[in-house]
C-alpha positions in Angstrom: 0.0 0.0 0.0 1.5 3.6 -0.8 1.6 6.2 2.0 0.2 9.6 1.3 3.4 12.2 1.3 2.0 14.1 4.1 1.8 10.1 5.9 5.8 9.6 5.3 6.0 13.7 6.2 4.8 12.0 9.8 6.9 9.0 9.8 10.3 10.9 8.5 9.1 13.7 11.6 9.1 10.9 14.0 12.1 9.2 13.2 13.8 12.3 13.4 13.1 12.3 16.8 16.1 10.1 17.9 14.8 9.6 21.8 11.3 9.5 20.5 12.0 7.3 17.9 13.9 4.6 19.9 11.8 4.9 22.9 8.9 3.9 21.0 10.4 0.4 19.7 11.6 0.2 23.3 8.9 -0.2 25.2 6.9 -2.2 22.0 10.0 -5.1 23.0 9.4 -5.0 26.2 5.9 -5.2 26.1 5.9 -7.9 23.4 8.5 -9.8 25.8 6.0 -8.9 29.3 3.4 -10.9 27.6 5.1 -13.9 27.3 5.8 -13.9 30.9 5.1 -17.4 31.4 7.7 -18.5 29.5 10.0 -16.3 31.2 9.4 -16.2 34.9 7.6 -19.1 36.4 7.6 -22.4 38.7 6.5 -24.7 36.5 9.0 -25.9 33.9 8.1 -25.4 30.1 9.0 -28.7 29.0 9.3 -32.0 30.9 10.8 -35.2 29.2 10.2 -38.4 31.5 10.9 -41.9 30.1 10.3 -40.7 26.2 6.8 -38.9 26.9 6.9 -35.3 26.9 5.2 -32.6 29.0 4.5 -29.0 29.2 3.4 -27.7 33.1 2.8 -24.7 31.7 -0.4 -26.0 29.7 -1.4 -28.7 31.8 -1.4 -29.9 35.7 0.4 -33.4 36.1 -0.2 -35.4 39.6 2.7 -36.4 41.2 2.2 -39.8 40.0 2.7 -39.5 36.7 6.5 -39.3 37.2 7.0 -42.4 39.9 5.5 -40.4 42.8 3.6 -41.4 46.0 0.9 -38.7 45.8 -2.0 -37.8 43.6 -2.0 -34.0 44.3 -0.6 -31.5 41.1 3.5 -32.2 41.5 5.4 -29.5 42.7 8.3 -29.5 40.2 10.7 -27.2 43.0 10.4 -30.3 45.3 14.2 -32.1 45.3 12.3 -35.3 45.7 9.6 -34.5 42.4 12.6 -33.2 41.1 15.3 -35.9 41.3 12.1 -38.7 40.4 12.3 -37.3 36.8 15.8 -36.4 36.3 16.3 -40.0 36.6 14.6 -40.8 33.3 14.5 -37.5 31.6 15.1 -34.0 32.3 13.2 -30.4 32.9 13.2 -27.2 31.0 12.6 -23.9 33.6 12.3 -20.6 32.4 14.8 -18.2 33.4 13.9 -17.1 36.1 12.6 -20.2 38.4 9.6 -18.2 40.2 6.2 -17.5 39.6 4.0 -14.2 41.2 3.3 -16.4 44.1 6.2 -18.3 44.2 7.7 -18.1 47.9 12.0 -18.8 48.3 12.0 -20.9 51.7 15.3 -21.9 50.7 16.7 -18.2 51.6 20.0 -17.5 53.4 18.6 -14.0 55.4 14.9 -13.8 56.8 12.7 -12.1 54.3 12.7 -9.4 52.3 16.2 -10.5 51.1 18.6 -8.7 49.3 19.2 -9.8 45.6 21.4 -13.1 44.9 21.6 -15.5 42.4 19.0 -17.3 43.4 16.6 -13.9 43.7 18.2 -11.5 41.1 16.3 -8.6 42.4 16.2 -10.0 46.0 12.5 -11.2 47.7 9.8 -9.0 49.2 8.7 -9.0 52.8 7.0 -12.6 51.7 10.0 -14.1 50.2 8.6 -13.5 46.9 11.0 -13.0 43.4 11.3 -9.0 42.7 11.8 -9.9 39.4 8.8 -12.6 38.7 6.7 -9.5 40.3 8.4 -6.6 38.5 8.4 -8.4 34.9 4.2 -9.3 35.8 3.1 -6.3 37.5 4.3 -4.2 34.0 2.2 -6.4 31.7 -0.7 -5.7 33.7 0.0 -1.8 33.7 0.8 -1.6 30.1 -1.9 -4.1 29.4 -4.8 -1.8 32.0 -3.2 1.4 30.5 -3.9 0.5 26.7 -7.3 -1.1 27.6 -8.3 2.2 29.3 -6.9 4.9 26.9 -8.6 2.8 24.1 -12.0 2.7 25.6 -11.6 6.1 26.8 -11.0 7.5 23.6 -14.0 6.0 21.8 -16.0 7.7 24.2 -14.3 10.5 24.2 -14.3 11.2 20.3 -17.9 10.2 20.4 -18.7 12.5 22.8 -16.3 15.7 21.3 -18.0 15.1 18.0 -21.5 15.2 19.0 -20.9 18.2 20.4 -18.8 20.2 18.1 -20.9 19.6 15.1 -24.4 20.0 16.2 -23.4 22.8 19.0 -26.4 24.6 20.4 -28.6 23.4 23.2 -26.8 19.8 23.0 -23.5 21.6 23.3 -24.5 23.2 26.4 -26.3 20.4 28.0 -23.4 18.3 27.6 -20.7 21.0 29.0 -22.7 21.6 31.8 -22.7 17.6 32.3 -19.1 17.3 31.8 -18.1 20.1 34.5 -20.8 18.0 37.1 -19.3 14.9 36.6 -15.4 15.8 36.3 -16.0 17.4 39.5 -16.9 14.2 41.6 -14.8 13.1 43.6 -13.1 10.0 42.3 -10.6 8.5 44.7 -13.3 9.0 47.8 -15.9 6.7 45.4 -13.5 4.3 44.1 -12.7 4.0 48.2 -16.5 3.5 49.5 -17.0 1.0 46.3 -14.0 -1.0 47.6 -15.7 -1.3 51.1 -18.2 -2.7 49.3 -17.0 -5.5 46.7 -13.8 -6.8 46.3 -12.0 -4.6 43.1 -10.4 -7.1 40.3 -8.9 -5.6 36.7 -12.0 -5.2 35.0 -13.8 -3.8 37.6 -11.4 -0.9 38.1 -11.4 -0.1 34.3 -15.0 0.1 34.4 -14.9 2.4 37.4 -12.0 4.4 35.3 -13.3 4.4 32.2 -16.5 6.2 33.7 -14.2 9.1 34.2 -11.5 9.3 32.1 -13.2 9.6 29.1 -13.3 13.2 29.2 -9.7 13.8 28.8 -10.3 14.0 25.0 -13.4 15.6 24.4 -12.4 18.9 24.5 -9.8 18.5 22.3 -12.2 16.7 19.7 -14.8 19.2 20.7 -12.6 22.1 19.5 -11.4 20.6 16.2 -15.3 19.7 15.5 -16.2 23.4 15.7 -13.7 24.8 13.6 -13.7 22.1 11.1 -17.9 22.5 10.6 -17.5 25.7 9.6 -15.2 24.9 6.5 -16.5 24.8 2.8 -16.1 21.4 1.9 -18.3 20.5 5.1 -21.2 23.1 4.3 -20.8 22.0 0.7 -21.5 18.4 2.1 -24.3 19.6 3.9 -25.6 21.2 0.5 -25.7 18.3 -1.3 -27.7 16.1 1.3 -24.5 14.0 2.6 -26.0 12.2 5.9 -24.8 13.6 9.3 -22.8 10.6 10.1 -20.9 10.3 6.8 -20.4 13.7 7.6 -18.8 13.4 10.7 -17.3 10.3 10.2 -15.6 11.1 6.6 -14.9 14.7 6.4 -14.5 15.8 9.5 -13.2 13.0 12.1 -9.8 12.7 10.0 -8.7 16.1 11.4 -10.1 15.8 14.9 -8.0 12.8 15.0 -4.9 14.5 14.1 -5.3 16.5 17.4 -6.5 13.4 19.5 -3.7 11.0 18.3 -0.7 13.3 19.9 -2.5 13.0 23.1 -3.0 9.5 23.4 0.7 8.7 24.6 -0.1 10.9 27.4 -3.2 9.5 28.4 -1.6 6.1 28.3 0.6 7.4 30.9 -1.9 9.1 33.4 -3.8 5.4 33.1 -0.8 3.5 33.9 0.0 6.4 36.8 -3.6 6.1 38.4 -3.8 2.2 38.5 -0.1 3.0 40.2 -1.1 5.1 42.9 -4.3 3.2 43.5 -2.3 -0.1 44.3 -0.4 1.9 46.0 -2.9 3.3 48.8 -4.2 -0.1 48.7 -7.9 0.6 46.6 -6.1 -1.0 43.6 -5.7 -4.8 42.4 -6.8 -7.2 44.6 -4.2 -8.5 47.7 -1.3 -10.2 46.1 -1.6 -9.6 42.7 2.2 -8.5 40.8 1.7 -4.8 40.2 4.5 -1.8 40.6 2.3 0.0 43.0 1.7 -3.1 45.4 5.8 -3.2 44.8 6.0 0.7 45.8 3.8 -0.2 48.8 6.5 -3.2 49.6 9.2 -0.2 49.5 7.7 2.1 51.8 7.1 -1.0 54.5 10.6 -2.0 54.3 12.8 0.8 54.3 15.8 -1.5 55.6 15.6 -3.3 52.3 16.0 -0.5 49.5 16.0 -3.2 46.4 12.2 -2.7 47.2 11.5 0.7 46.5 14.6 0.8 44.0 13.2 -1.8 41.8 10.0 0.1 41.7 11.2 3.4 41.6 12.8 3.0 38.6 10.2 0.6 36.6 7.8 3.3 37.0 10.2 5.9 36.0 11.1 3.8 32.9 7.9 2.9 31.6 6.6 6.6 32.1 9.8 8.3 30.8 9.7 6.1 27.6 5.6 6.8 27.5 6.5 10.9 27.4 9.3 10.3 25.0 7.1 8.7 22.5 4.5 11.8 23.0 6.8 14.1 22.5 7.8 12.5 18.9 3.9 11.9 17.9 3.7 15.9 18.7 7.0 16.9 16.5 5.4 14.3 13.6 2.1 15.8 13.7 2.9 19.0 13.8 2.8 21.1 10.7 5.3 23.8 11.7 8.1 21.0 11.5 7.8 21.1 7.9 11.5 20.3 6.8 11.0 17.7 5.0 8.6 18.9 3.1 11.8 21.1 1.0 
């Protein structure tokens, strides 16, 4: 398919932008390698070979007995004795890193939280926990909540903008006036009398979220739709009968979404950032799940063991420095004052 020149304008604009430009394939790695976590941090081997047959934990629960042993429970695969029973006629595969989210280290040298070793690279929380497992985890689900939100939020959002920029008027007021009432509730204190009341899981928090956040955009969107409904092309659309919604959708969404798209890195951020904090005060995920806020939270308990608030220190500091990077280049691509390639 052949790009529009003002399309490879945008892409020449953002690779230009060296930091924006490198950032962005960045974190698409590391995302790319967060969901295949599994495979990299976890306590049940990948592949298990015992007298020919072959296995894979990761898929399916094996008893005990299956390899020689005495019990019919699932076989715990970091017991020597499970452990030695099929090394004698085969072998295991682990992942890297031998722990899972849960996974607790009762074979440390120090009491828990333990500093890191090469058992623990990151060291072990205040459960005996891997840092790592947690760290490598807890950003898949931000990254993975963050893009679920800002995606959801956005529909609504443009949805919302564009009904109100192109038909203006009475709907245009009604709609500000509900905008300012709602955007002034106060979130945190509902999302903490909700959390008295039920237990809060991923989807329950995006859809407690997504109520809110949706606003970000529509003033933006808003904006573009009443400037762009007063162009000729649009009235001349009007003219000739077009329908309202091939209206909005053909002529006149294309350059509202010019606007929207340079702010969508940033929202991605402030989505990762709230899920963050809310782990953090403890109105987040539910107890024991991996996130970087829960891992903040660890930090702040155990100030004698620094890898704690380190390790999530920096991880949030990554992800969000690499998240403002990649704004800043989807700013410079789209914006039509950085018109040198255009000579």
């Amino acid at each position: 398919m052949k790009l529009s020149p003002i399309t490879l304008r945008r892409l020449q604009q953002f690779k230009a932008n060296k930091r924006g430009y490198w950032a962005f394939w960045l974190f698409i790695g590391l995302f790319v390698v967060t969901l295949f976590a599994e495979l990299i941090a976890n306590d049940q081997p990948i592949l298990v070979s015992y007298k020919g047959d072959y296995y894979c934990p990761l898929v399916k629960s094996y008893s005990e007995t299956t390899f020689g042993g005495t019990f019919e429970t699932a076989a715990n695969y970091r017991d020597p004795t499970v452990r030695n029973l099929i090394e004698k006629d085969g072998w295991l595969l682990f992942p890297p890193i031998p722990f899972g989210i849960q996974t607790v280290n009762y074979n440390l040298p120090v009491p828990a939280p333990a500093p890191p070793s090469s058992d623990n690279w990151l060291g072990t929380d205040d459960q005996g926990r891997d840092v790592l497992a947690r760290s490598i985890y807890g950003f898949r689900v931000s990254i993975l909540f963050g893009i679920t939100l800002t995606f959801f939020s956005a529909i609504i959002g443009i949805i919302a903008g564009a009904i109100q920029g192109y038909f203006g008027g009475k709907t245009d007021l009604i709609f500000q006036r509900f905008i300012e009432i709602w955007n002034g509730l106060p979130i945190l204190y509902l999302l903490i009398i909700l959390s008295s009341m039920i237990e809060p899981n991923f989807w329950w928090l995006l859809g407690i979220m997504l109520l809110f956040s949706w606003m970000m955009l529509v003033g933006v969107v808003r904006a573009e739709f009443f400037r762009a409904r007063t162009l000729e092309y649009v009235r001349a659309a009007e003219a000739l009968g077009v329908p309202t919604f091939r209206i909005i959708l053909r002529h006149m969404l294309p350059n509202a979404m010019i606007a929207t798209i340079t702010y969508i890195p940033f929202i991605l951020n402030g989505s990762i950032t709230t899920l963050t904090s809310l782990d953090f005060l403890g109105f987040g995920l539910p107890p024991g799940s991996a996130s970087l806020g829960e891992l903040l939270t660890q930090g702040k308990n155990n100030i004698h063991a620094p890898w704690l608030g380190l390790t999530g220190f920096f991880s949030i500091a990554f992800i969000l420095s690499l998240l403002i990077f990649i704004g800043e280049a989807v700013r410079d691509a789209f914006d039509p004052r950085q018109n040198k390639f255009l000579r």
